[in-house]
C-alpha positions as CSV (number, residue, x, y, z in Angstrom):
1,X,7.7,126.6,13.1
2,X,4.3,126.4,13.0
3,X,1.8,129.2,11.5
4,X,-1.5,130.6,13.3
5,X,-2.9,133.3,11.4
6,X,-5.3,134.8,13.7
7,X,-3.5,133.8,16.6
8,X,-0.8,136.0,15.2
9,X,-2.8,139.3,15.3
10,X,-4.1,138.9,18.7
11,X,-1.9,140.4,21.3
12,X,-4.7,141.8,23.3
13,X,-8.3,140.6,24.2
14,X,-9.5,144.3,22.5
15,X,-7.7,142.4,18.9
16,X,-10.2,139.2,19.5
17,X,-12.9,141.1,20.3
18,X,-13.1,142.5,16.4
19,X,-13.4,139.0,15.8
20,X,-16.8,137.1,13.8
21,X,-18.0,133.9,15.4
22,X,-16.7,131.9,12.9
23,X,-13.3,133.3,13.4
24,X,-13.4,132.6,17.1
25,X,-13.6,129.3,16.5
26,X,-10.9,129.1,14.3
27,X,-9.0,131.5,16.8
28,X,-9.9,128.3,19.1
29,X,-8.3,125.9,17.4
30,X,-5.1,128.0,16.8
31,X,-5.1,128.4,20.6
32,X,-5.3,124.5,21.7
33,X,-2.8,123.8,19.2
34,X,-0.6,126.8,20.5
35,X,-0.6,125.6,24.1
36,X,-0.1,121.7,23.4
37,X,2.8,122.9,21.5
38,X,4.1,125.0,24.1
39,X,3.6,122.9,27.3
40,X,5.2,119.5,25.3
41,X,8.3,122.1,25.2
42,X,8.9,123.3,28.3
43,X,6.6,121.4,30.4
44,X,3.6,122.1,32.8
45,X,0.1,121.9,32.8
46,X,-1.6,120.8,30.2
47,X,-5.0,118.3,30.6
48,X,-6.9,121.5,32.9
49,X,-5.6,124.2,29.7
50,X,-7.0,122.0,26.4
51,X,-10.1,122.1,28.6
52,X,-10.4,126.1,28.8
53,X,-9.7,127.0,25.5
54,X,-13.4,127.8,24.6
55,X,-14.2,129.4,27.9
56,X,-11.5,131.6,27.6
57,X,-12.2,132.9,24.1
58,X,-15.5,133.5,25.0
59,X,-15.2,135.1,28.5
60,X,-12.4,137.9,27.0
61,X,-14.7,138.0,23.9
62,X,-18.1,139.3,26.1
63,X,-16.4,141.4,28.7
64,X,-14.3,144.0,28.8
65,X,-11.5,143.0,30.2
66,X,-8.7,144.5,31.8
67,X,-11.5,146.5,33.2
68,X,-13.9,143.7,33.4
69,X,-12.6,141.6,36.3
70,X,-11.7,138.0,35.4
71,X,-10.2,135.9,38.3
72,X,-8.8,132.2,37.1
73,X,-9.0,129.9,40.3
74,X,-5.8,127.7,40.6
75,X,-4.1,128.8,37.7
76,X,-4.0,125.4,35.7
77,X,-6.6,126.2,33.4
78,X,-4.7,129.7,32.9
79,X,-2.3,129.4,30.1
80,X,-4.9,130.2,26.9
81,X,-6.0,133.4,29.2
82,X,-2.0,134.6,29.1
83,X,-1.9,133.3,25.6
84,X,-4.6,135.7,24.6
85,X,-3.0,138.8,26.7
86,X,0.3,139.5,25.6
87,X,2.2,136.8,26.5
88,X,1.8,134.4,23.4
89,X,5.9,135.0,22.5
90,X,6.8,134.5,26.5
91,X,5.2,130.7,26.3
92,X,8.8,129.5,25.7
93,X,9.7,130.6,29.1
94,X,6.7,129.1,31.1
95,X,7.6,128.5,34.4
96,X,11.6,129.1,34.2
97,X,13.7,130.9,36.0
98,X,13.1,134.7,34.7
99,X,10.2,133.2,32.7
100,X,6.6,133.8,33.3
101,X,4.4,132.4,36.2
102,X,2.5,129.0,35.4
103,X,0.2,130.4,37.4
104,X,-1.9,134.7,37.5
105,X,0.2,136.9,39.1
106,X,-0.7,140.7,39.1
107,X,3.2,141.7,38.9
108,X,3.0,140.0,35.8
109,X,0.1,141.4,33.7
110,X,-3.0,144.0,34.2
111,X,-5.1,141.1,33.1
112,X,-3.9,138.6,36.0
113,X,-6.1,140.7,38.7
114,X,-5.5,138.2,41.4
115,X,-2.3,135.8,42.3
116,X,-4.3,132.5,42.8
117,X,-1.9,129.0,43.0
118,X,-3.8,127.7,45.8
119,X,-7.6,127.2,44.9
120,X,-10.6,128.0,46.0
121,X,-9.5,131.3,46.4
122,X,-11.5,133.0,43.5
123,X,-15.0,133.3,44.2
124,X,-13.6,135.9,47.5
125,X,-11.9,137.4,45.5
126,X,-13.7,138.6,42.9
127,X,-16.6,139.7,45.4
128,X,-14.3,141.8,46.7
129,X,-13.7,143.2,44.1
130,X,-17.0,143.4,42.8
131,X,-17.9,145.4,46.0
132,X,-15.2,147.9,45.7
133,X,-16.5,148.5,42.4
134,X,-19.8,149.3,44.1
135,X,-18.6,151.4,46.3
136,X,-16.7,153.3,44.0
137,X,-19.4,153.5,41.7
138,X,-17.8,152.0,38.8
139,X,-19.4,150.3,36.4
140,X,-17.6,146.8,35.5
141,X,-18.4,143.0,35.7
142,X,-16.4,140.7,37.9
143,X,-15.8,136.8,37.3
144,X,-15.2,134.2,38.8
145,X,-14.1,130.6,37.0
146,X,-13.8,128.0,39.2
147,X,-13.5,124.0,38.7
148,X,-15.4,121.7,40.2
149,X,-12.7,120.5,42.4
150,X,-12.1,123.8,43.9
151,X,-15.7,123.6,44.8
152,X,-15.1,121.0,47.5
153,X,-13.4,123.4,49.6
154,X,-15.5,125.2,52.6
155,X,-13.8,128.6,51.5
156,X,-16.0,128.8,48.5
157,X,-18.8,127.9,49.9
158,X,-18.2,130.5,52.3
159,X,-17.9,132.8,50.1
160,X,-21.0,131.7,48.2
161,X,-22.7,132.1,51.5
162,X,-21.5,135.9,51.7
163,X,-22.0,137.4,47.8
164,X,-25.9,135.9,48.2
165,X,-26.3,138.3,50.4
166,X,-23.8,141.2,49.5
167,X,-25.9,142.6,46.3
168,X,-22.8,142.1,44.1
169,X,-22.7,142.6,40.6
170,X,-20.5,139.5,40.0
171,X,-20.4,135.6,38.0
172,X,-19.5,132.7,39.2
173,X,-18.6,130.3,36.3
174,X,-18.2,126.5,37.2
175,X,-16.1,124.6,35.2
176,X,-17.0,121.3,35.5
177,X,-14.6,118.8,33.8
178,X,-15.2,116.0,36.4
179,X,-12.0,116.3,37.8
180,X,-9.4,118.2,40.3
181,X,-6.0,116.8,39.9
182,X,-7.1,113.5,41.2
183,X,-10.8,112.2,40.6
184,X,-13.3,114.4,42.5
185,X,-14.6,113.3,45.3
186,X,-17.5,114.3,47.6
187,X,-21.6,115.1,47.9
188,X,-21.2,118.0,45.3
189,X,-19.3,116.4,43.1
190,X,-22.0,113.4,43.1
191,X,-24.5,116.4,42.9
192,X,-22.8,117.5,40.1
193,X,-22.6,114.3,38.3
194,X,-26.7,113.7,39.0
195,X,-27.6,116.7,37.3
196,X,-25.7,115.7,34.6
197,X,-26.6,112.2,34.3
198,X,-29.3,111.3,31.6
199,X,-32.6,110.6,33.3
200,X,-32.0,113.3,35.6
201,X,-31.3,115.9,32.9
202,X,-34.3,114.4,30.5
203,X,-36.9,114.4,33.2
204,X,-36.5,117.9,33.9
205,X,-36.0,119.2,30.6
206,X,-39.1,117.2,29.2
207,X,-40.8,118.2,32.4
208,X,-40.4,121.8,31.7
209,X,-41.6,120.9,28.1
210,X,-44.7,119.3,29.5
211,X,-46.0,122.2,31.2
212,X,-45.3,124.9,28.9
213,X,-47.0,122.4,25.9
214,X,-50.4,124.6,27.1
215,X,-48.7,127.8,26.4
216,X,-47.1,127.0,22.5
217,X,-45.4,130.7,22.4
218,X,-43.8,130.1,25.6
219,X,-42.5,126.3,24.7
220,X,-41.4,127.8,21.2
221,X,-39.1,129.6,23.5
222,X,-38.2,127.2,25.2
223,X,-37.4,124.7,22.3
224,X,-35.1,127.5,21.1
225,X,-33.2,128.7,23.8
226,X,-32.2,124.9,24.6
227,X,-31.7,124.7,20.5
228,X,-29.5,127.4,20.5
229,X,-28.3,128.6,23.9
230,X,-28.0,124.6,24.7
231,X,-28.6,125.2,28.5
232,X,-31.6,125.1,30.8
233,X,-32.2,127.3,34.0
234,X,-32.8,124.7,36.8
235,X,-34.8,126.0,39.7
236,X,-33.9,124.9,43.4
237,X,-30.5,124.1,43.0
238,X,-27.9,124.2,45.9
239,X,-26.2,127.8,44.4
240,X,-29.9,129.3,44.1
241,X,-30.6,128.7,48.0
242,X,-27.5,130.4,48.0
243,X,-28.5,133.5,46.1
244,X,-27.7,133.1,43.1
245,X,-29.6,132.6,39.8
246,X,-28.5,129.5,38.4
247,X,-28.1,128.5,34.4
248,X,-26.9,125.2,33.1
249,X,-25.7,123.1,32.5
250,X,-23.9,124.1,29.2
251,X,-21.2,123.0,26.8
252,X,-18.2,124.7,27.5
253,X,-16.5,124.0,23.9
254,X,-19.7,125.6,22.1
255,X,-18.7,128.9,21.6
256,X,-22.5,128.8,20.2
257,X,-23.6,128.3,23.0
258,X,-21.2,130.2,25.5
259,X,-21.0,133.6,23.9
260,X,-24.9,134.6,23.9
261,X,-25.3,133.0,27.6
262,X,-22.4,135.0,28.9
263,X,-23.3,138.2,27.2
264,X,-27.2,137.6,28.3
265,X,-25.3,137.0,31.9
266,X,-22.9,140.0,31.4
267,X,-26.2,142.4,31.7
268,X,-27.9,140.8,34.4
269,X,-27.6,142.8,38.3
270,X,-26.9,140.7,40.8
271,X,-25.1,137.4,42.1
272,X,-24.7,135.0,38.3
273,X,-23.8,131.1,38.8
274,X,-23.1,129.6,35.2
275,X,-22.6,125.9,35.2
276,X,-20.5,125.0,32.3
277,X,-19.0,121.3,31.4
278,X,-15.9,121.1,29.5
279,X,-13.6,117.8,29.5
280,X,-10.0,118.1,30.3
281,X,-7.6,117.5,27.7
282,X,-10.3,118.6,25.1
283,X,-8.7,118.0,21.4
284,X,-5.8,116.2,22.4
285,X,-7.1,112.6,22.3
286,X,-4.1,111.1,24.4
287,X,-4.9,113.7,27.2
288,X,-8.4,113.4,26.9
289,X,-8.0,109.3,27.8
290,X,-5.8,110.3,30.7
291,X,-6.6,113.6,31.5
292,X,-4.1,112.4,35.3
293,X,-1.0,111.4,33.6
294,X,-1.2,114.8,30.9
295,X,-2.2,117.2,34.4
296,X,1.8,118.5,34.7
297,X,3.6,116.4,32.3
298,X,7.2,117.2,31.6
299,X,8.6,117.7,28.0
300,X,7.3,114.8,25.4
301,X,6.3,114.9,22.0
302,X,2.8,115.8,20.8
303,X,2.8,113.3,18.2
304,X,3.9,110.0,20.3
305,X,2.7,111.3,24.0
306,X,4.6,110.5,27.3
307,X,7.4,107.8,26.8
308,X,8.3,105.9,29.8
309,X,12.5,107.0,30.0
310,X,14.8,104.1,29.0
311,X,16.5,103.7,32.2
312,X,14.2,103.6,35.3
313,X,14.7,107.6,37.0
314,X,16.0,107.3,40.7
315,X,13.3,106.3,42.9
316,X,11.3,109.8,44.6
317,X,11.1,110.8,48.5
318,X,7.3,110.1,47.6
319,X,7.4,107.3,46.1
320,X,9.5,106.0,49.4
321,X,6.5,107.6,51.1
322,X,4.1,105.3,49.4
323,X,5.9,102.0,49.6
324,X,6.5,102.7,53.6
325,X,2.7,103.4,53.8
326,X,2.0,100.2,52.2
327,X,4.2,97.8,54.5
328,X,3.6,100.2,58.1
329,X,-0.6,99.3,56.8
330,X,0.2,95.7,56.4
331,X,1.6,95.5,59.8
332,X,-0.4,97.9,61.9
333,X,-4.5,98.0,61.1
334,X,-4.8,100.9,63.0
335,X,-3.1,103.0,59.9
336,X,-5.2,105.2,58.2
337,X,-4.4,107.2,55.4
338,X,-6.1,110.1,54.1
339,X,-5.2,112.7,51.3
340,X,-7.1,116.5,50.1
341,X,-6.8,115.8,46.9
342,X,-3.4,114.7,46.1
343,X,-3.6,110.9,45.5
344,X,-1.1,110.7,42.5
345,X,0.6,113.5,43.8
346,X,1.2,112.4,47.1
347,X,2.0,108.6,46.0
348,X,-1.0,106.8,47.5
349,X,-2.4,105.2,44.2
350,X,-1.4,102.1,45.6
351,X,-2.2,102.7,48.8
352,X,-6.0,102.9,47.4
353,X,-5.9,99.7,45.9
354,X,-4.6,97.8,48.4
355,X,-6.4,99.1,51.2
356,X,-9.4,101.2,50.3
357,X,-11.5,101.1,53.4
358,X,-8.6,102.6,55.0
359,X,-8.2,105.4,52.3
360,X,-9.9,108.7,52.8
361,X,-9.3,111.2,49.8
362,X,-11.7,114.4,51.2
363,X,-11.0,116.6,48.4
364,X,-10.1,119.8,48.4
365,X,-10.3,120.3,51.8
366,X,-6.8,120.7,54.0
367,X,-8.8,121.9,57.2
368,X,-11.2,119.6,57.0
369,X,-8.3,116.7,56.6
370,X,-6.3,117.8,60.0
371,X,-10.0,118.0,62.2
372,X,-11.1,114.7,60.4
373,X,-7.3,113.3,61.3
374,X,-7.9,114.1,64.9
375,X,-11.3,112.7,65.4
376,X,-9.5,109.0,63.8
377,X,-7.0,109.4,66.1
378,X,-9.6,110.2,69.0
379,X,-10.6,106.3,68.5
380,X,-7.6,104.6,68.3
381,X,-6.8,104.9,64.6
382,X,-3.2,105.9,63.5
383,X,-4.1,108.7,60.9
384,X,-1.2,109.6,58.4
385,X,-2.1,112.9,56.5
386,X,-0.2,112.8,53.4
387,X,-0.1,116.8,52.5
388,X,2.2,118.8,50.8
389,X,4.0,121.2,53.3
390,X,2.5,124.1,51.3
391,X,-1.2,123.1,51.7
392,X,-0.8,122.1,54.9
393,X,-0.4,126.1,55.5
394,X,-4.0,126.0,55.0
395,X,-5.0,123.8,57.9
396,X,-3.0,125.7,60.4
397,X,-5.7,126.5,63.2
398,X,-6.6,122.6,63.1
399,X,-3.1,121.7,63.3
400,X,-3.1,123.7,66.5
401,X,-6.1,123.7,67.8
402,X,-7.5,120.0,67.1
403,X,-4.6,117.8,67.0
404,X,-1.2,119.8,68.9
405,X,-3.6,120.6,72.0
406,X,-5.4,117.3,72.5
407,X,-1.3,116.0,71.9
408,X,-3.2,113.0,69.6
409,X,-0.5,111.0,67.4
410,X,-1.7,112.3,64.0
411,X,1.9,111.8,61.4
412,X,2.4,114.6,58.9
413,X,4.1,113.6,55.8
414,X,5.0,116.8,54.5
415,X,6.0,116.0,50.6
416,X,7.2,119.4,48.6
417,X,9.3,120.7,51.7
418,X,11.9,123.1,50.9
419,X,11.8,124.8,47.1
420,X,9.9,123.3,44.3
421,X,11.0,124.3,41.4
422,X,9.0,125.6,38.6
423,X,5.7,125.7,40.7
424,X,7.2,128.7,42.2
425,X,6.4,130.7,45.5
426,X,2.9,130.0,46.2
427,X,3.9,125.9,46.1
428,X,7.8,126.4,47.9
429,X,7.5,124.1,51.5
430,X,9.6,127.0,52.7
431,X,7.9,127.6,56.4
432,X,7.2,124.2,57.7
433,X,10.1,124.4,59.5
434,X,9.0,127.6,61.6
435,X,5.4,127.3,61.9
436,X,5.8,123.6,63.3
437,X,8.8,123.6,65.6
438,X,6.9,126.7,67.6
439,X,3.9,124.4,68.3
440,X,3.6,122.6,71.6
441,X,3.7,118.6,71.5
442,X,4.6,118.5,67.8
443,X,8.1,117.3,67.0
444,X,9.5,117.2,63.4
445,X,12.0,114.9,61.3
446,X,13.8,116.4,58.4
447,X,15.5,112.6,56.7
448,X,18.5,113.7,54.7
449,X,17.7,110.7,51.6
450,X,15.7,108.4,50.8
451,X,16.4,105.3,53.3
452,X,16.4,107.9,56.8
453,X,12.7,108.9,55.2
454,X,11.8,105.6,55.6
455,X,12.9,105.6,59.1
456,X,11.9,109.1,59.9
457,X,7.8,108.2,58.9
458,X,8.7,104.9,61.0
459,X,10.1,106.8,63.5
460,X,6.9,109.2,63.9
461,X,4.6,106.5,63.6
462,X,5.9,104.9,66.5
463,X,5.2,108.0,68.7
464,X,2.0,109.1,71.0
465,X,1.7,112.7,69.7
466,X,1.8,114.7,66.4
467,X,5.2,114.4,64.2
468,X,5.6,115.6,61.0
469,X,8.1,114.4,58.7
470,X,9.6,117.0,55.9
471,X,10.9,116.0,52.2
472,X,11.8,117.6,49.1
473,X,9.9,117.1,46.0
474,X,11.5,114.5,43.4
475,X,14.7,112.0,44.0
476,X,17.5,112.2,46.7
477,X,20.8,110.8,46.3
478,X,19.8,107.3,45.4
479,X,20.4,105.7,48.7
480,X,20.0,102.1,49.4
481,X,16.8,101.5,50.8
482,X,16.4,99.2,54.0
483,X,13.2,97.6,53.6
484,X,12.4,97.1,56.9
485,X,10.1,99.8,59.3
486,X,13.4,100.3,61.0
487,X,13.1,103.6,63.2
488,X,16.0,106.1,64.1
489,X,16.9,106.8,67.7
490,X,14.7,109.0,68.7
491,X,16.0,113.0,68.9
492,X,19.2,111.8,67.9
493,X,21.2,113.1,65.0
494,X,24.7,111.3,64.1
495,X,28.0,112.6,62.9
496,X,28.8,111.7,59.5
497,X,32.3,113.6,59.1
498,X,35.0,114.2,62.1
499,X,37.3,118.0,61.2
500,X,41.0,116.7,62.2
501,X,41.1,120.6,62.9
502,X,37.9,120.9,65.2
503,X,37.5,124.7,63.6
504,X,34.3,124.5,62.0
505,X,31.0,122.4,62.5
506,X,28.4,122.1,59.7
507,X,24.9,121.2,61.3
508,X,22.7,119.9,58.3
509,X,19.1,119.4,58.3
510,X,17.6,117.4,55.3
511,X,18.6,117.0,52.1
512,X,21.3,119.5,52.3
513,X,23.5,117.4,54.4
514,X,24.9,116.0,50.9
515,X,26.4,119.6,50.2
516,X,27.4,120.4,53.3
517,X,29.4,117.2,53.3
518,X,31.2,118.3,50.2
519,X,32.3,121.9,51.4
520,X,33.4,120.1,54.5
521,X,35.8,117.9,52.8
522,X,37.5,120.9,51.4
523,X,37.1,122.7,54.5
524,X,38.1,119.8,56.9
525,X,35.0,120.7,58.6
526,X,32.8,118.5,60.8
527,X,29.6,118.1,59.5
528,X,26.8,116.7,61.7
529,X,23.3,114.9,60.4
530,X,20.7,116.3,62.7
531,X,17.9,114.7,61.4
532,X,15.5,115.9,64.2
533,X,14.6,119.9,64.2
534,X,12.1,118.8,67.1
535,X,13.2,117.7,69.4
536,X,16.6,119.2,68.8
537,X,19.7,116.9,69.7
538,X,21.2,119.5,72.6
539,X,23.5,116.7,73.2
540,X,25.2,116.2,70.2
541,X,25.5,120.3,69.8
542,X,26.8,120.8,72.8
543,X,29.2,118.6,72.2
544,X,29.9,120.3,69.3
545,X,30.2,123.7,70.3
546,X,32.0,123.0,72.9
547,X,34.8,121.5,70.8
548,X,34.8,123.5,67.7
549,X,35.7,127.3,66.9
550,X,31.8,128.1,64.9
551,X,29.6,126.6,64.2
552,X,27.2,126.4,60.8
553,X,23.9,125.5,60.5
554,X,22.1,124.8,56.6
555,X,18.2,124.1,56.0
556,X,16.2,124.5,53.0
557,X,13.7,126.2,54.7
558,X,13.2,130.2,56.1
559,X,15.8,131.7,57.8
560,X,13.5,133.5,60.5
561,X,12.4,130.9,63.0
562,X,13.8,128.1,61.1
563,X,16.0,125.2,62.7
564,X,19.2,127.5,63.1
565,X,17.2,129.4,64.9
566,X,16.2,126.5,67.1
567,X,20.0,126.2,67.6
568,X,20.1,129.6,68.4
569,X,17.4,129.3,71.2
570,X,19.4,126.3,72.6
571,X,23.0,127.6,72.6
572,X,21.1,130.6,74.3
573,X,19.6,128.3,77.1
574,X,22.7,126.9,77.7
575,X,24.5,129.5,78.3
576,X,26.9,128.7,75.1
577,X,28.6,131.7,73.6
578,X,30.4,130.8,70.1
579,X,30.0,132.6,66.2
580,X,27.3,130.7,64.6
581,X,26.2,131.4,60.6
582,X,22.4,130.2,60.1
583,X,22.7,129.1,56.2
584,X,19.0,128.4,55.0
585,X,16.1,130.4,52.3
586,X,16.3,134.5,52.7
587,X,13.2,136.3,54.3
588,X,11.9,136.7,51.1
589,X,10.0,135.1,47.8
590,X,11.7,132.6,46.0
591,X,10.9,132.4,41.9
592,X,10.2,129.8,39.9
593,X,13.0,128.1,38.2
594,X,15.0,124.9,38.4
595,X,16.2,124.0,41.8
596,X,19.3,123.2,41.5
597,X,19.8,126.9,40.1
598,X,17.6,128.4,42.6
599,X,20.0,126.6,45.3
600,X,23.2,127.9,43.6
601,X,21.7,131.2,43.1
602,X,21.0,131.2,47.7
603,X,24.2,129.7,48.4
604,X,22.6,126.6,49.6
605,X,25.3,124.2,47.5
606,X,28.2,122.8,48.4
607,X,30.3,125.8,46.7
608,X,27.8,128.3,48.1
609,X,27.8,126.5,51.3
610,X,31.7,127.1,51.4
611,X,32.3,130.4,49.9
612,X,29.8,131.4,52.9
613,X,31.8,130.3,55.7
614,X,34.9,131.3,54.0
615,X,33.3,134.7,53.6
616,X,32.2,135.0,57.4
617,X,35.2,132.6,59.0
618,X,38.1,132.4,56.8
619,X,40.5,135.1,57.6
620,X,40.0,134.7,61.3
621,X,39.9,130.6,61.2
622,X,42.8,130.7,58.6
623,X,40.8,128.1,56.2
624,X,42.6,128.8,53.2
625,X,41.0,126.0,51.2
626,X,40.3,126.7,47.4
627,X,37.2,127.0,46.6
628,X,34.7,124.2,44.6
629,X,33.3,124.3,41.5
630,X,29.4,123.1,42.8
């Protein structure tokens, strides 16, 4: 086991604060090493944390924190700040079931003041906060650290907009690395990038030197503050129209440099803005080359880096998503494909290559993506937004009011539906189901593997109006994929399995058909493939109430307003009266952890899926069928 002497005493941010300079940067060192260790164990982000080791020793080394406010944006670049408050001997657990978060959550620790997973949350945040603290007449700091990435979103600008004015007491630290997840994109980020760039950065600093040549006590001052500080205060910028006084650009790894700006910032009144650079991956050479591929690696070892696995893995639902954009482009010019941020993550590298003037990455921005959607589709263009289903929470007015009310044939590929695993919560596609199927003119496909996903974005690109199509993060059953844009009959699901005793009919949406076919071959159940949510095949349940004893309907999505509740609403209209048991995610939270646990822990596989209906039906229906051991 690995030794880290001063890491080893620090169990609150009070212990590093007793700390000299030079044993801050030795605490530094301990730190990076400490969380490329941990990460290349249990997995999880790790390019965005090398970068933030610096930053974090010296923001809980200035202020006072838990009672200085600091407020992580994202949460990637969080793991040295839980490191550093009590949760160095927890790191083993990142991210598992009963673990810790990967991301702040105030349940979690007095120093995580604010759950943020999705970003460009922090800069609100913490002006609320630092208002309350006004208004209570408390005397505290609050921070903000947010990566350039997250600056591409309008919240933050809003935001921005609103502490200029507010007469906050609060900082706003940038961290520009150059990167979100995927390669920044955008006027700020090319702003960014200017002010950085050489000639830029030497003709105002030697500017400033010019003038202040006639005033030696003054460019004495100067020369030393960019001598030992390392930064420059840079008049005019976008953040100082803004309100805010801006300093930077400095090097986020220089503790020599970060520690007396931050405590000369720490005792200023008013709106801060500091503009430090880091690089992601910082120390770790491998990550540093490709800061992508080390973002949210999974376990691998430190000294030989990610290893491609011997046998090829099964192929993903979004890497079937990217092939099918590929060959629907090549067919039909009208495709356009456009991403917030999520290139890799969304499977569209190749997409980029192959067709760039008909990729759109627009950063951070999901709201911005669904308006900018509808005005493509306004002109003839066949927009596919490729958008997790938890992000596309974001864009939810647009959704409504610029593409569902015009009725304009925008497809939503909704990758991460249903639970994702160690991402938790605030990433779970858990309410795609209910907060799509209520909207007027949108209809949605939930493919049970990876061949009916092909067919299912075929299927919706096909169509005149908005359709969104739902799948599961990672690999499906490994079914055979039919290479052709072969679409399924339109609102139509199928039977896959006949009851001989016409008791009990399992109605599957998604993935979950798989498990509900196993408990229906011990249960001699029917089960049904549904396929559509929206619109909802009354045909084939009709048929099937009509003929069976109950009914049982599974989803990986929310219960309340999910698809049994859609077959609910339809056995309602009818005038159909038979049991039904809705089978789906509770009206509450789900953790972190692996998914296949997390499924076994809600009932949602095949044993679960039986011991339910047993547990409701059994005794009445007589199905006396052992149960199955998953």
């Amino acid at each position: 086991m690995k030794s880290y002497p001063l890491l080893s005493t620090i169990d609150t941010p009070a212990d590093l604060r007793r700390l000299s300079r030079a044993e801050l940067k030795q605490l530094a060192g301990e730190l990076r090493d400490h969380v490329l260790t941990s990460v290349s164990q249990t997995g999880g982000h790790l390019s965005s944390n090398l970068g933030t080791v610096e930053l974090t020793v010296a923001l809980h080394g200035v202020f006072d924190t838990p009672q200085d406010r600091l407020v992580w944006d994202v949460g990637h670049q969080t793991y040295p700040h839980k490191i550093l408050t009590g949760r160095r001997d927890r790191m083993g657990s990142l991210r598992q079931l009963g673990g810790i978060s990967g991301f702040p959550r105030r349940d979690e620790s007095e120093y995580d003041t604010f759950g943020t997973a999705h970003s460009s949350t922090s800069i609100s945040a913490a002006l609320g906060m630092a208002l309350a603290a006004k208004i209570k007449g408390e005397e505290r700091r609050t921070v903000a650290i947010i990566g350039d990435g997250a600056m591409t979103a309008g919240m933050a600008f809003e935001a921005l907009n609103n502490a200029g004015v507010a007469g906050a007491n609060m900082l706003v630290v940038l961290n520009d690395n150059d990167m979100s997840i995927s390669p920044p994109v955008g006027a700020l980020n090319k702003y960014l990038a200017r002010l950085m760039s050489g000639k830029f950065y030497d003709a105002a600093r030697e500017g400033a030197k010019t003038v202040l040549k006639n005033a030696p006590p003054l460019f004495e001052l100067a020369r030393r503050f960019e001598e030992h500080a390392k930064g420059m205060v840079v008049p005019g910028t976008i953040f100082e129209e803004f309100g805010f006084t801006y300093v930077g650009p400095i090097d986020g790894h220089d503790l020599d440099a970060l520690i007396p700006t931050l405590e000369n910032l720490r005792d200023r009144k008013g709106p801060q803005f500091l503009h430090v650079v880091t690089k992601k991956g910082y120390g770790y050479k491998l990550a540093e080359a490709d800061p992508v591929a080390y973002h949210g690696p999974s376990k691998f070892n430190p000294a030989e880096g990610i290893k491609k696995p011997a046998t090829p893995p099964k192929i993903t639902f979004t890497q079937v998503f990217g092939q099918w954009l590929c060959d629907m482009a090549a067919q039909d010019e009208r495709l356009v494909g456009i991403t917030p941020a999520m290139r890799e993550g969304s499977g569209m590298v190749e997409f980029e290559q192959r067709f760039p003037k008909r990729y759109f990455d627009v950063g951070i921005a999901e709201q911005h993506a669904v308006t900018f959607a509808g005005g493509l589709a306004c002109e003839g263009m066949k927009p596919v937004v490729a958008i997790y289903s938890t992000f596309l929470q974001r864009g939810y007015d647009q959704l409504i009011h610029d593409v569902a009310i015009q009725n304009l044939p925008v497809v939503f590929a909704l990758d991460r539906a249903g639970l994702v695993g160690a991402d938790g919560a605030t990433h779970a596609g858990a309410y795609d189901i209910a907060y799509i199927r209520c909207i007027p003119n949108c209809s949605l496909i939930a493919p049970a593997d990876e061949n009916e996903c092909r067919q299912a974005l075929t299927s919706a690109f096909e169509q005149s109006h908005p359709v969104a199509v739902r799948y599961p993060r990672g690999a499906g059953i490994g079914a055979a994929i039919d290479p052709g844009l072969q679409a399924l009959p339109w609102g139509r699901g199928e039977l896959r399995r006949e009851g001989r005793s016409r008791r009990i009919a399992i109605l599957a949406f998604g993935t979950l058909l798989y498990p509900a076919l196993a408990a229906g071959e011990r249960l001699d159940a029917t089960v049904a493939n549904m396929r559509f949510v929206k619109p909802l095949d009354t045909d084939l349940l009709l048929q099937l109430a009509r003929s069976h004893e109950a009914l049982v309907t599974v989803e990986e999505g929310c219960l309340p307003g999910g698809a049994g509740s859609a077959v609910l609403e339809a056995l309602q209209a009818a005038g159909v009266s038979i049991p039904v048991l809705t089978l789906g995610l509770p009206d509450s939270f789900v953790e972190h952890g692996d998914p296949a646990k997390l499924l076994s822990m809600l009932g949602l596989d095949a044993a679960g899926i039986e011991q339910s209906i047993l547990k409701r039906f059994g005794g009445k229906l007589e199905l006396v069928r052992p149960a199955i051991n998953g």
